[in-house]
C-alpha positions in Angstrom: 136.3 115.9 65.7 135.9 112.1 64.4 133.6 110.9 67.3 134.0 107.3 66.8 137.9 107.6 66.8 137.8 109.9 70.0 135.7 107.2 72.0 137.8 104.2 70.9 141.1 106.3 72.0 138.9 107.0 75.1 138.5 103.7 75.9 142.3 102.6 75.1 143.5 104.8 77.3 141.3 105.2 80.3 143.2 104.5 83.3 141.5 101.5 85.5 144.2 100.8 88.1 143.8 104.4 89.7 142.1 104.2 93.0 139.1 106.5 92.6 136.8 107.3 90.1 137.8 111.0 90.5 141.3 109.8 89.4 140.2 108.1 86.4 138.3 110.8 85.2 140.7 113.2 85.8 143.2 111.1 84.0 140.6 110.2 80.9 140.3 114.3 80.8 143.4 115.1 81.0 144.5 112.9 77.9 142.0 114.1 75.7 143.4 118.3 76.4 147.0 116.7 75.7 145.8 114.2 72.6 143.1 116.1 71.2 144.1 119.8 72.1 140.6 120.8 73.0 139.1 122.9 76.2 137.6 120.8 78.3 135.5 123.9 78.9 134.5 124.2 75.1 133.6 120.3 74.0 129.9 120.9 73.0 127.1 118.3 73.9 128.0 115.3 71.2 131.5 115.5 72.7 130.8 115.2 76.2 128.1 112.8 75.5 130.9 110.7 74.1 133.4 111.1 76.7 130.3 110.6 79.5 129.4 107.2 77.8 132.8 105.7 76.8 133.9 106.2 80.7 130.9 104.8 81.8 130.4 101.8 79.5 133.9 101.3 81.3 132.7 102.1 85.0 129.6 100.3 84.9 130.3 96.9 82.7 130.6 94.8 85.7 127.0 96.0 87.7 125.8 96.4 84.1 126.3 92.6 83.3 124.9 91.8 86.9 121.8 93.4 86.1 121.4 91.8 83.0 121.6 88.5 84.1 119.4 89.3 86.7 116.9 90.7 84.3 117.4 87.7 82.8 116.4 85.9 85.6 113.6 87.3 86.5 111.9 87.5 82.9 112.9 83.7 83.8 111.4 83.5 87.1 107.8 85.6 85.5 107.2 83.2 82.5 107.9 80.5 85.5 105.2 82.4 87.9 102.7 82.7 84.8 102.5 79.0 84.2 102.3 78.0 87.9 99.3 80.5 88.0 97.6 79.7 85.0 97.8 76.0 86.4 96.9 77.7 89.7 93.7 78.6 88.3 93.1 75.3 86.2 93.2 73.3 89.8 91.0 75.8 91.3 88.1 75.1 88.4 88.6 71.6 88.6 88.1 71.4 92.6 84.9 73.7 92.4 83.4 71.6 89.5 84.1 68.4 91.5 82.3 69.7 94.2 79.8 71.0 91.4 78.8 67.7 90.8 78.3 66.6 94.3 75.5 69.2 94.6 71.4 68.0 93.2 71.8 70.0 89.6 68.1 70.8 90.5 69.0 72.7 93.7 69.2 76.4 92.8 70.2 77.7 96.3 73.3 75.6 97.3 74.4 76.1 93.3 73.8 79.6 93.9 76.1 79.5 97.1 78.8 77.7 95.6 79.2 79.7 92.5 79.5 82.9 94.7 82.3 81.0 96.8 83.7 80.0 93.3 83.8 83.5 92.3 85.7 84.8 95.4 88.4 82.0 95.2 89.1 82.4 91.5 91.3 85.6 89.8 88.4 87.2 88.5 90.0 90.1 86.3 91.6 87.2 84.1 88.8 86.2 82.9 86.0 89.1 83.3 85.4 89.8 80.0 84.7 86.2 78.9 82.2 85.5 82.2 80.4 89.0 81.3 79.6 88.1 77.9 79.1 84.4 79.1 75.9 85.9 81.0 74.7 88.0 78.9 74.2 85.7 75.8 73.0 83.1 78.6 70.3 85.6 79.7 69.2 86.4 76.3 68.9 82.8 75.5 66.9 82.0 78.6 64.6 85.2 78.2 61.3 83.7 78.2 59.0 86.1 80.7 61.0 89.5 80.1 62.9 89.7 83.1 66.2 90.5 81.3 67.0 93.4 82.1 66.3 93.3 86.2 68.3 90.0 85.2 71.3 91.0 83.6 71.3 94.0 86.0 71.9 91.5 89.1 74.2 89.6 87.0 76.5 93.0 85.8 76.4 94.1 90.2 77.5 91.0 91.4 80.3 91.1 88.9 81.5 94.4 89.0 81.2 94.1 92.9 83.0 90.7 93.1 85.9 91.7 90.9 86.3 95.5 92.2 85.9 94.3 96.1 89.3 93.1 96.9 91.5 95.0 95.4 92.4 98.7 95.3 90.1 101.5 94.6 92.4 103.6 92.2 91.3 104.8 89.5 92.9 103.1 87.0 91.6 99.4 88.6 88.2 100.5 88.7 88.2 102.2 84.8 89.8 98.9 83.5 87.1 96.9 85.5 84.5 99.1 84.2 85.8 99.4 81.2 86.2 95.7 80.4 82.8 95.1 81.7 80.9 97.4 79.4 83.4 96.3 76.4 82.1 92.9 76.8 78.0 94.2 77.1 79.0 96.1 73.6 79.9 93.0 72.0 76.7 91.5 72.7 74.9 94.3 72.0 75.9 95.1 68.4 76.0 91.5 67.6 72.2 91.3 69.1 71.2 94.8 67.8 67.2 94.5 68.5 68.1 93.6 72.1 70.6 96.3 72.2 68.9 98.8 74.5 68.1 96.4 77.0 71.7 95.1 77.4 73.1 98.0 77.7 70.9 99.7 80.1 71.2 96.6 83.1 74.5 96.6 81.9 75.5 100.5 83.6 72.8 100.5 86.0 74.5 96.7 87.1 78.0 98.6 87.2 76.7 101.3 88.9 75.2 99.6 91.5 78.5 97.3 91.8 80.8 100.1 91.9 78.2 101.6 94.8 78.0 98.2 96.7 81.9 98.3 96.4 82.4 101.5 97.8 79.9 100.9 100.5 82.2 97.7 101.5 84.8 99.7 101.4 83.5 102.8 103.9 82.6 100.0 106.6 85.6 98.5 106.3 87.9 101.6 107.1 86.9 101.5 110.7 88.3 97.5 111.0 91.4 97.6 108.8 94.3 96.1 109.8 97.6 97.8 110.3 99.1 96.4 107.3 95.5 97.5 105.2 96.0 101.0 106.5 99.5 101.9 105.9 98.3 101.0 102.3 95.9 103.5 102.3 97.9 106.4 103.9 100.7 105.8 101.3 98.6 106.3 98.6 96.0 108.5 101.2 95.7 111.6 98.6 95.2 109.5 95.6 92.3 107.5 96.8 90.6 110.8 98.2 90.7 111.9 94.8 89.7 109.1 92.8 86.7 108.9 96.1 85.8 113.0 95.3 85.0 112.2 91.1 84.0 108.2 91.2 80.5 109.8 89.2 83.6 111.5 86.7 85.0 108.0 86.1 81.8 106.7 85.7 80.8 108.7 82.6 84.0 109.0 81.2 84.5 105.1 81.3 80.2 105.5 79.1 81.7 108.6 76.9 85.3 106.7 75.9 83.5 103.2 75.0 81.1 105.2 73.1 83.2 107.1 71.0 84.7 103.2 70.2 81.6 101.7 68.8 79.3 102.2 65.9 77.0 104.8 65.7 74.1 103.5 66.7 75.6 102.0 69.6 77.4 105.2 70.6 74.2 106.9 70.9 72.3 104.2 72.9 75.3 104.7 75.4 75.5 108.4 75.4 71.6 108.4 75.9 72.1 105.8 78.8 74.0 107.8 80.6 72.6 111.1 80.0 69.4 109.9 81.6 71.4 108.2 84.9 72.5 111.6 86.0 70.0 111.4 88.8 71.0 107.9 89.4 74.8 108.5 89.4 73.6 111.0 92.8 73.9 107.6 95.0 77.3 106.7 93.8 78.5 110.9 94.4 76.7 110.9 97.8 78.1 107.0 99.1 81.6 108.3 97.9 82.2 111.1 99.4 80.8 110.0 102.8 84.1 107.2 102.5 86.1 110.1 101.6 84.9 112.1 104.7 85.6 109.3 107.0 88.8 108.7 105.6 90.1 112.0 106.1 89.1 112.1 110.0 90.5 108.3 110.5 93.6 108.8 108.6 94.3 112.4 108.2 97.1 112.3 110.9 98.7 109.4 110.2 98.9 110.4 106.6 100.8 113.6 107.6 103.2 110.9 109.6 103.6 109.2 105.6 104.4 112.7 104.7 106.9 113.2 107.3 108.6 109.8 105.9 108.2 111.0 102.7 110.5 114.5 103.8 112.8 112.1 105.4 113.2 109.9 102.5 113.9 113.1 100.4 117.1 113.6 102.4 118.7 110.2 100.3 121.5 110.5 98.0 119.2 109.7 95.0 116.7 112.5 95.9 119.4 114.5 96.6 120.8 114.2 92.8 117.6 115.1 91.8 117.0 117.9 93.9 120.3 119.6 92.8 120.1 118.8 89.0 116.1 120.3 89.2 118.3 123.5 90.7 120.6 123.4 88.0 117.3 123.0 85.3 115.8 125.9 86.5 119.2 127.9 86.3 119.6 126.9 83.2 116.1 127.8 82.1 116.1 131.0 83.8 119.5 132.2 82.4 117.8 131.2 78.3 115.0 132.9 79.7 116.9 136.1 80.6 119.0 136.2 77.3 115.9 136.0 75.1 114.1 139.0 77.2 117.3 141.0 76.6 117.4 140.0 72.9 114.0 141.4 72.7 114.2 144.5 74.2 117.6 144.8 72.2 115.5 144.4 69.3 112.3 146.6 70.0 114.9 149.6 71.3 117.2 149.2 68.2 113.4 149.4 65.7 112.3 152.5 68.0 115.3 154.4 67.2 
């Protein structure tokens, strides 16, 4: 059967004044057992697949256009939202540096306040990477007593903690945090490869002791949330327990995949780092779990309400559709399944006679 010839004769003759869309299918079937004098029942998969998709390039043109111009739109509306953040951002610098120069350049302690105000007001994430390696050089270049590693450790906490803080603790957050972080320190490193111990080092045990401070925040905050802040965590209740159970997991996974990235001699600073912070991970395990633990007697009911929603939301048509087409997999599969057994043992009593 010419494909390309049965979907433009599909298309000709598909009925679009009938009332329903059971009508019109009907009607599109029945002309192709009169016009094509096949079986319904025997078209194999490129057939249907042709009839499926002529009748509904047909069905859904007019939603399909309104979704593409909404697409449209919003790609639109996104390059729109990116500007007016970028400029966002821009202002924001330009107010704290105003105010920068209203402070004595010689007094450490307001500076110091400001720039930890400036860091909470600003999108961090944006522009980690560059403010990581920004302080690192820095503190290399200003190294004059040996002080850079308890330096770059405060440096590394204060940033990991500032940019993990408010936001959510899923995994994939904190690894890209983490990740970005130590990506950054690695840079340094190999470009400054005599110093390269000592970056690296402050550089986990500054993450480490971020990620810590973070989840500390985090544990006293449960019992003050807001309503809004807690229906959050119940939605995603299970995942966050997790990620809360294996934050030590994440940890050295986040060491092990940056390692295997670098050079060589690099690689085995990091994997040496990290073999000798087992001990020191212990903090991070023991602070973690004691979140998890209070999480699960805060929230543990209301999370089995979420789940009750979730059995509820189950009943709609969409889930529905999926429910029975999952039926109709596992049919499917167990019916090949069957046939192949019986093949078998077809074969194997056939051999023994």
């Amino acid at each position: 059967m010419d494909l390309e010839k049965l979907q433009r004769d599909l298309k000709n003759s598909y009925n679009s004044q009938l009332p329903t869309v059971n009508e019109r299918v009907e009607n599109i079937v029945n002309h192709l057992v009169q016009e094509w004098h096949v079986d319904a029942d025997e078209l194999n998969l490129h057939e249907i697949k042709t009839l499926a998709n002529a009748i509904l390039d047909i069905e859904t043109k007019t939603l399909h256009d309104e979704v593409e111009t909404l697409l449209a739109q919003k790609e639109q509306l996104e390059r729109i939202l990116d500007r007016k953040s970028e400029a966002l951002q821009e202002l924001k610098y330009r107010v704290f540096n105003a105010i920068e120069m209203q402070v004595n350049p010689e007094d450490a302690l307001t500076l110091s306040r400001l720039h930890q105000v400036k860091l909470q007001s600003i999108d961090l994430f944006d522009l980690l990477s560059e403010m990581v390696e920004s302080a690192i050089i820095t503190a290399l270049e200003k190294d004059k007593d040996g002080y850079i590693k308890e330096t770059t450790q405060e440096m590394i906490k204060e940033l990991t903690f500032e940019a993990i803080k408010e936001g959510s603790l899923n995994t994939i957050r904190i690894r890209k945090i983490l990740s970005t972080i130590l990506q950054s320190a690695i840079d340094v490193a190999e470009a400054t490869p005599t110093r390269a111990e000592e970056i690296l080092s402050s550089t986990l045990m500054g993450m480490r002791a971020g990620l810590v401070r973070s989840i500390d925040r985090f544990k006293k905050r449960l019992a003050y949330m807001p309503i809004e802040a807690k229906h959050i965590l119940i939605e995603d209740y299970d995942t966050i327990i997790e990620d809360l159970n294996q934050t030590d997991v994440l940890f050295s996974q986040v060491v092990q995949t940056q390692a295997s990235q670098s050079l060589s001699s690099t690689s085995k600073i990091l994997l040496d780092i990290n073999k000798s912070m087992h001990y020191d991970l212990e903090e991070l395990v023991h602070i973690s779990k004691e979140a998890a633990e209070i999480m699960k007697e805060r929230f543990s009911t209301l999370a089995k309400s979420a789940v009750k929603k979730a059995d509820d939301a189950m009943q709609s048509p969409t889930a529905k559709e999926a429910k029975r087409m999952g039926i109709q997999a596992w049919g499917i599969a167990k019916t090949a399944l069957g046939s192949a057994l019986k093949t078998a043992k077809d074969a194997m009593e056939h051999k023994e006679k």
